[in-house]
C-alpha positions as CSV (number, residue, x, y, z in Angstrom):
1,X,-46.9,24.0,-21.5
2,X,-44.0,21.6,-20.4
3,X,-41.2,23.5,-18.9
4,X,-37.8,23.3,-20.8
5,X,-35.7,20.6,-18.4
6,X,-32.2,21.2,-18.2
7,X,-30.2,18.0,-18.4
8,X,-26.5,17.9,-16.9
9,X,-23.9,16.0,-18.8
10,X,-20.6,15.7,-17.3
11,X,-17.7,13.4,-17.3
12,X,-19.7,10.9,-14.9
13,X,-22.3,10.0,-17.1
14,X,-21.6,7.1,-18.8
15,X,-21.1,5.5,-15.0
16,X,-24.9,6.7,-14.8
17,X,-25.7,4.6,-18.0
18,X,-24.1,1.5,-16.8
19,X,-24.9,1.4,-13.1
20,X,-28.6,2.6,-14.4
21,X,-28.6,-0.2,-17.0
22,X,-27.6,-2.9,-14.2
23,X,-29.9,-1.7,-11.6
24,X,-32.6,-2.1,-14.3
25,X,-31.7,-5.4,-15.2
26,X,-31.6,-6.8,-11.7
27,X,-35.1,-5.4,-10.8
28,X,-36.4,-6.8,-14.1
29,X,-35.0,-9.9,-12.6
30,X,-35.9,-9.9,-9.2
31,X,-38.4,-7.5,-8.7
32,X,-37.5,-5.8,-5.4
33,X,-35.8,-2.3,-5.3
34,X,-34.6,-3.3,-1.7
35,X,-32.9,-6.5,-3.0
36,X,-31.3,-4.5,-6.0
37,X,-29.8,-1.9,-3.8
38,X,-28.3,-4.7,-1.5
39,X,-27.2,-7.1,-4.6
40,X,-25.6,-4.3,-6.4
41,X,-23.7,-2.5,-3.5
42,X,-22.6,-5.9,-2.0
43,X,-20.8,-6.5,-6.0
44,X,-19.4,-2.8,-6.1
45,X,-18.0,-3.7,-2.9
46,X,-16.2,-6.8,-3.8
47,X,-15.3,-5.3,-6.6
48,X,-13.3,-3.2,-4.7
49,X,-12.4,-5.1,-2.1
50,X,-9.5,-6.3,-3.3
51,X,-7.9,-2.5,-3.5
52,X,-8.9,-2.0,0.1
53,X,-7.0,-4.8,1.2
54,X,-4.3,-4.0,-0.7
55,X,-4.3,-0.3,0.8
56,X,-4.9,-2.2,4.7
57,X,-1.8,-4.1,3.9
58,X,0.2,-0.5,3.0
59,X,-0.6,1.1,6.0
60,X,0.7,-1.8,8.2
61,X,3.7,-1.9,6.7
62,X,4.0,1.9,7.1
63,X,3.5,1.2,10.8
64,X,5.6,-1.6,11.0
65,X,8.6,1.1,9.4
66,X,7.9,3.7,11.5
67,X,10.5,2.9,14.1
68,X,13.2,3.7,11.3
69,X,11.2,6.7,10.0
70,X,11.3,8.2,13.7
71,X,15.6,7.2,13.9
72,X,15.6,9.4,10.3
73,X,13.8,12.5,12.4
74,X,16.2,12.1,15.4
75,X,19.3,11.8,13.0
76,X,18.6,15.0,11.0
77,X,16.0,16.8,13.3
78,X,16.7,20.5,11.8
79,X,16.7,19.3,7.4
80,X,13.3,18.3,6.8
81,X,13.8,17.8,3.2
82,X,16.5,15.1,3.9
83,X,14.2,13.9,6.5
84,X,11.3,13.6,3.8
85,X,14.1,12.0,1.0
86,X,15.2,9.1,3.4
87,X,11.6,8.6,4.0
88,X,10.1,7.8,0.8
89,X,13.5,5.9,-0.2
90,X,12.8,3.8,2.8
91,X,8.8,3.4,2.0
92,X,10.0,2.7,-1.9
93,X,12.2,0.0,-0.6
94,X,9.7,-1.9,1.5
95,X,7.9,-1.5,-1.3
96,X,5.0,0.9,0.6
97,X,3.4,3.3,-2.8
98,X,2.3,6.5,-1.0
99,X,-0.4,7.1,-3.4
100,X,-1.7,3.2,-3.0
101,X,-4.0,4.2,0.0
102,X,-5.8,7.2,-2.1
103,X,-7.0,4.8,-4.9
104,X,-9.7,2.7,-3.1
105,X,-10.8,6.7,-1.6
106,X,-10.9,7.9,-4.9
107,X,-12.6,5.0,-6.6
108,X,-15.7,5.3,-3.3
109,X,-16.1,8.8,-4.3
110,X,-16.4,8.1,-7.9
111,X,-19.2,5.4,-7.6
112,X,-21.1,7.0,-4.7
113,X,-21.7,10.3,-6.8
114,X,-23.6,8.4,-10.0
115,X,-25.5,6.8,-7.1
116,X,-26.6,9.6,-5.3
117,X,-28.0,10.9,-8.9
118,X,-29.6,7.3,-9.3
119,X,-31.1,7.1,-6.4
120,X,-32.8,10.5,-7.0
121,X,-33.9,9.9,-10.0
122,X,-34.8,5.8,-10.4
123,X,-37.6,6.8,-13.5
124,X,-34.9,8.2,-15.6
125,X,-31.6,6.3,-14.4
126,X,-33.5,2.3,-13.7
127,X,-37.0,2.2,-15.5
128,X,-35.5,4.4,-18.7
129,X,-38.5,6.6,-18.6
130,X,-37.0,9.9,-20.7
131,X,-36.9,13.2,-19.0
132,X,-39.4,14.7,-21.5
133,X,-42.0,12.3,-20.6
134,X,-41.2,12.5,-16.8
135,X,-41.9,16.4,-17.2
136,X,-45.3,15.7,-18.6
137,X,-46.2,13.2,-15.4
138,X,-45.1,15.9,-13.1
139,X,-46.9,18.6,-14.7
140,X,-50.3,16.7,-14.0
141,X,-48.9,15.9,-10.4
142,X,-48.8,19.4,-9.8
143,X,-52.1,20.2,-10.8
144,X,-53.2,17.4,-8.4
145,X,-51.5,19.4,-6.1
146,X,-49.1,16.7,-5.5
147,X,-46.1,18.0,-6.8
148,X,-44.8,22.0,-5.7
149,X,-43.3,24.1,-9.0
150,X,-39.8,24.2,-7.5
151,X,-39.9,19.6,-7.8
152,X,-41.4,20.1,-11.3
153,X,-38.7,22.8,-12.4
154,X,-35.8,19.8,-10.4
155,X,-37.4,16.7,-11.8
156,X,-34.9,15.9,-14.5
157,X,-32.5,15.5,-11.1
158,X,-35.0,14.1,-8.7
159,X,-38.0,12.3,-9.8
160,X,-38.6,10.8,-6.9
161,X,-41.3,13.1,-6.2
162,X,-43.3,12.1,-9.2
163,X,-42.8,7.8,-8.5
164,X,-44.6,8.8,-5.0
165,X,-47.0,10.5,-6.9
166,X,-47.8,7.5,-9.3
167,X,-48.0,5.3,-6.1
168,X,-50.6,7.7,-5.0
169,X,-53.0,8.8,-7.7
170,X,-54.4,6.2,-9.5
171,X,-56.1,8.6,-11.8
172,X,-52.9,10.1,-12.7
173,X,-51.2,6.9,-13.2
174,X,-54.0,5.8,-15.6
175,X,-53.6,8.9,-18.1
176,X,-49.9,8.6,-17.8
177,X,-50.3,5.2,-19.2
178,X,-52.9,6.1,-21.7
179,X,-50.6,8.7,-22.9
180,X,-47.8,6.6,-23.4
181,X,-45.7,8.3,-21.0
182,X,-44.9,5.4,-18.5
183,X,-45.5,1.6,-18.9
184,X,-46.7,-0.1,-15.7
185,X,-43.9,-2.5,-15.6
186,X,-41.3,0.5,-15.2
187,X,-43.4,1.8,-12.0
188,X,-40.8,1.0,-9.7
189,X,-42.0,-0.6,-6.5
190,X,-40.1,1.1,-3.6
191,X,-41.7,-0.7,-0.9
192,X,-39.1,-3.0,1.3
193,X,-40.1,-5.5,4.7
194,X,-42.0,-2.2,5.4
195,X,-40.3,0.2,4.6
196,X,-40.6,2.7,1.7
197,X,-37.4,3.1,0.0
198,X,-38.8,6.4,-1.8
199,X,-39.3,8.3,1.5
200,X,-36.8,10.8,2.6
201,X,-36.4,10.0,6.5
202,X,-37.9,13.2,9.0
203,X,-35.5,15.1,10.8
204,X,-38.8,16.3,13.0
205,X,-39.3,13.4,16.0
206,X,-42.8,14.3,16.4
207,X,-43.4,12.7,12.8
208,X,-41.7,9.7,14.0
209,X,-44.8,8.7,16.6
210,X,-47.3,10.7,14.8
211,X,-50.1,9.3,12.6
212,X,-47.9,8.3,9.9
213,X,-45.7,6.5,12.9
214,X,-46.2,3.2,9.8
215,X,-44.1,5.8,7.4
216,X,-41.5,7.5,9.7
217,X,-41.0,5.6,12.4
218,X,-39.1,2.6,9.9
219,X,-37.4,5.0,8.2
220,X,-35.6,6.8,11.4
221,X,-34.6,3.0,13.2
222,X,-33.0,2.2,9.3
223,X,-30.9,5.2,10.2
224,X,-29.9,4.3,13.7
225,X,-29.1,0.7,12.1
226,X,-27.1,2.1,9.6
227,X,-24.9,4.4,12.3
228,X,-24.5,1.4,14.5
229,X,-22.9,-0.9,11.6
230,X,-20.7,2.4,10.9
231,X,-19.6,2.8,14.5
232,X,-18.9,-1.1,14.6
233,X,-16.8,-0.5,11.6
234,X,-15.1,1.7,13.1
235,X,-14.3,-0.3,16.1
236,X,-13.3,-3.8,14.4
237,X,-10.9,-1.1,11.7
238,X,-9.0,0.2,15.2
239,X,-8.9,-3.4,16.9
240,X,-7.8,-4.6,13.4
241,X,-4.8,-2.6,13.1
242,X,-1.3,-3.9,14.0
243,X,0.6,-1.2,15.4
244,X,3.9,-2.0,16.3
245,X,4.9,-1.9,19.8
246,X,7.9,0.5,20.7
247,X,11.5,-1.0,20.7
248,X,13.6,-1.1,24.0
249,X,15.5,1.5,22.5
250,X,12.7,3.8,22.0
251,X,11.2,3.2,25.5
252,X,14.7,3.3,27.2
253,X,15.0,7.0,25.7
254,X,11.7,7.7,27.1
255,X,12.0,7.3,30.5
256,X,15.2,8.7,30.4
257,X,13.9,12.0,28.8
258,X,9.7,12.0,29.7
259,X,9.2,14.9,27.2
260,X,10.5,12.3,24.2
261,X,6.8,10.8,25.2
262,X,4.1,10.8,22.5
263,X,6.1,12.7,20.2
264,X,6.6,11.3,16.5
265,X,3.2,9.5,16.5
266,X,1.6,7.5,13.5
267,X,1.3,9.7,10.6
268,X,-1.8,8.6,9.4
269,X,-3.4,8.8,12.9
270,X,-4.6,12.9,12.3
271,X,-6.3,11.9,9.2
272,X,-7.7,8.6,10.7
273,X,-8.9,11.0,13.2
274,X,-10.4,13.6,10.5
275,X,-12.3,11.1,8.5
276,X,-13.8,9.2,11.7
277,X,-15.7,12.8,12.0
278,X,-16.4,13.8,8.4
279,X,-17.7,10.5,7.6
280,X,-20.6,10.3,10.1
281,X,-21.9,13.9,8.9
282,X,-21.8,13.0,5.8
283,X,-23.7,9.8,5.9
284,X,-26.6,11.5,8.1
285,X,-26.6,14.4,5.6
286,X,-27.2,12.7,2.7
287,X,-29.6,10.0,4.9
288,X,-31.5,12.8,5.7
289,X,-31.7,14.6,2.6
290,X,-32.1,11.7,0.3
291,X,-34.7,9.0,-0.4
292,X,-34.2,6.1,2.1
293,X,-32.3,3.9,-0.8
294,X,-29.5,6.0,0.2
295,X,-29.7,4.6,3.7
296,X,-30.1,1.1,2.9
297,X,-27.0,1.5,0.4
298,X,-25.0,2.7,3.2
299,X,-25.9,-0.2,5.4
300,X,-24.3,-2.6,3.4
301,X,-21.4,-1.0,2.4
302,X,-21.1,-0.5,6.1
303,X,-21.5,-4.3,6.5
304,X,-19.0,-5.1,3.5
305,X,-16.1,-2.6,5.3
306,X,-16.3,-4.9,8.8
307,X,-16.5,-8.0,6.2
308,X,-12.9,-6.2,4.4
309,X,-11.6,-5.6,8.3
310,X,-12.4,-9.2,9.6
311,X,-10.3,-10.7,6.6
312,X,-7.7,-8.0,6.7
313,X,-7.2,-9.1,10.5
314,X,-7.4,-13.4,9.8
315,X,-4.3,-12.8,7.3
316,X,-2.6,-9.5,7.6
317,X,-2.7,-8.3,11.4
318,X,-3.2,-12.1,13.3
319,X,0.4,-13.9,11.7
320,X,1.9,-10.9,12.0
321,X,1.1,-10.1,16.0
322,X,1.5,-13.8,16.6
323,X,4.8,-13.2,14.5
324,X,6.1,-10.1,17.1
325,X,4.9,-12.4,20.5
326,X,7.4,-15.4,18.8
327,X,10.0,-13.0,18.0
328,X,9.4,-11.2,21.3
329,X,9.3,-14.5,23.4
330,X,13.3,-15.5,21.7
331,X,14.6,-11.7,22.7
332,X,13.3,-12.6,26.3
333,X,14.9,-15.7,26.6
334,X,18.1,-14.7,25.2
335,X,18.5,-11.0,27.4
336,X,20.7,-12.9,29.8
337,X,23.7,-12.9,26.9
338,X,22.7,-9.9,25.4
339,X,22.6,-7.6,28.3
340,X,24.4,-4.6,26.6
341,X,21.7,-4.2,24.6
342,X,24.8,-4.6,21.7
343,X,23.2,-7.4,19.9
344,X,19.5,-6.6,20.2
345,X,17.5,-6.0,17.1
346,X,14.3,-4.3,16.0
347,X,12.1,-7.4,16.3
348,X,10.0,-5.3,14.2
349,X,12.6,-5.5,11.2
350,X,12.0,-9.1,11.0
351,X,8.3,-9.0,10.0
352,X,9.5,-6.2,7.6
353,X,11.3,-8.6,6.0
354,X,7.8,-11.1,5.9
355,X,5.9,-8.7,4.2
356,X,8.8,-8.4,1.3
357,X,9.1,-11.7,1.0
358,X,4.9,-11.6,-0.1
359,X,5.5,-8.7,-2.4
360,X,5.5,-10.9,-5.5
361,X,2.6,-12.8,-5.0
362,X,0.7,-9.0,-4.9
């Protein structure tokens, strides 16, 4: 008898249809699952490419503004609601949106959750095999002892378990196809430059150089390839980033009082901070836990983030540092008649103005 399969429907799911439908079309089109996965997260990526740019180009100008945010804290250090006033009045006329850099966040959540399911469940979400039918494969599975009752009773959410199954009974695969249950061209070949796509990566080492060494032993250095392209990410994002140097003024008070040192630092340096060691968990929990399509996806959104850094550094962070040295280089020459310090200005407040003056063409 085929069990009763529940089926989730939620407010995702017609972002299940469509990124199902296109997977599908592009492996009807080029026949490899690995060159699907790559194709389609390189064009969600410059899809949103353009937002993260956007949100890299916020957070410089909130850096390049926080000399005047930190003159607000000294002015009224014990009213933190006018502090908090004068601050967004300042961001809103700079034209900084505090909710800008939460949009591309939101939007990666949004399309890595339909992916997860997808790449869980490729027979129901890529080769359109219904859930019904898929029930009925992994009912046989499981009496070739292939598949355990707990992945029968999950298969409508991960039928993973019964592709790897096809690929390994022949028998099964043949009365599947009698029955029609599956069509052979929706038998989705997971295989990629040798490594199988449909295999969930061992946490155990001694599987990696055991006697399926051909299986694991891929699967683990895709992960290690994968964390490397994150950590380089992470590296080009912090040399990327144009933080302002500190004004005479600002250093002046520091020596002058050495406990004024390190104190009003870049808001968004503690959350920076958070998310550089949530996001590595995350990515090995759900490498780990997940068919190796998950880690192949993460590669190359890994790759497209340095790609989104390197062009957020050629024209956001270069012209403006080169813009501070050229500014810096005319204060230098000119301290001789400006020795009070009464003319000097925030060379910072210049580049402020740049950025303004780019505002309409956003």
């Amino acid at each position: 008898m085929i069990p009763m399969i529940p089926v989730q429907l939620g407010l995702l799911d017609p972002l299940y249809s469509l990124f199902g439908w296109i997977l599908s079309s592009l492996y009807t089109w080029l026949g490899s699952y690995g060159l699907v996965i790559i194709l389609f997260t390189v064009a969600i990526r410059l899809v949103l490419m353009p937002l993260g740019l956007r949100s890299q180009r916020g957070t410089l100008r909130q850096q390049m503004l926080q000399s005047e945010v930190n003159a607000i804290k000294r002015r009224y250090p014990k009213n933190q609601a006018r502090v908090q006033e004068l601050t967004q009045q300042l961001y809103k006329d700079n034209g900084i949106s505090m909710t800008a850099g939460c949009l591309p966040t939101l939007l990666q959540l949004a399309v890595i959750w339909p992916i997860i399911y997808i790449f869980r469940a490729p027979l129901r979400y890529i080769s359109q095999v219904s859930v019904h039918n898929i029930a009925r494969i992994a009912e046989l599975l499981e009496g070739k002892g292939l598949m355990t009752a707990a992945q029968v009773k999950n298969v409508a959410m991960m039928d993973i378990p019964v592709l790897n199954g096809l690929h390994t009974s022949g028998s099964v695969l043949q009365e599947s196809v009698s029955n029609g249950w599956i069509e052979l061209p929706q038998l989705i070949n997971t295989k990629f430059i040798g490594i199988d796509l449909g295999m969930t990566p061992a946490v155990n080492p001694l599987k990696w150089f055991g006697p399926d060494w051909k299986i694991h032993l891929p699967l683990i250095l895709l992960v290690v390839v994968t964390m490397l392209t994150y950590w380089l990410q992470m590296l080009i994002m912090r040399k990327s980033t144009a933080k302002p140097e500190k004004t005479r003024e600002e250093k002046e008070r520091e020596r002058a009082n050495p406990a004024k040192r390190g104190q009003n630092p870049d808001p968004g340096a503690g959350m920076m901070k958070s998310m550089n060691l949530l996001m590595p968990i995350i990515m090995l929990f759900t490498m780990f836990s997940m068919p190796a399509a998950m880690c192949l996806y993460w590669l190359f959104q890994n790759v497209m983030y340095i790609l989104q850094s390197l062009i957020g550094y050629e024209y956001y962070v270069k012209p403006l540092r080169l813009a501070h040295a050229e500014e810096e280089a005319v204060y230098n020459r000119s301290r001789g008649r400006t020795a009070d310090g009464g003319s000097e200005k925030n060379v910072w407040q210049s580049l402020i103005a740049k950025i303004k003056g780019d505002r309409s063409g956003e």
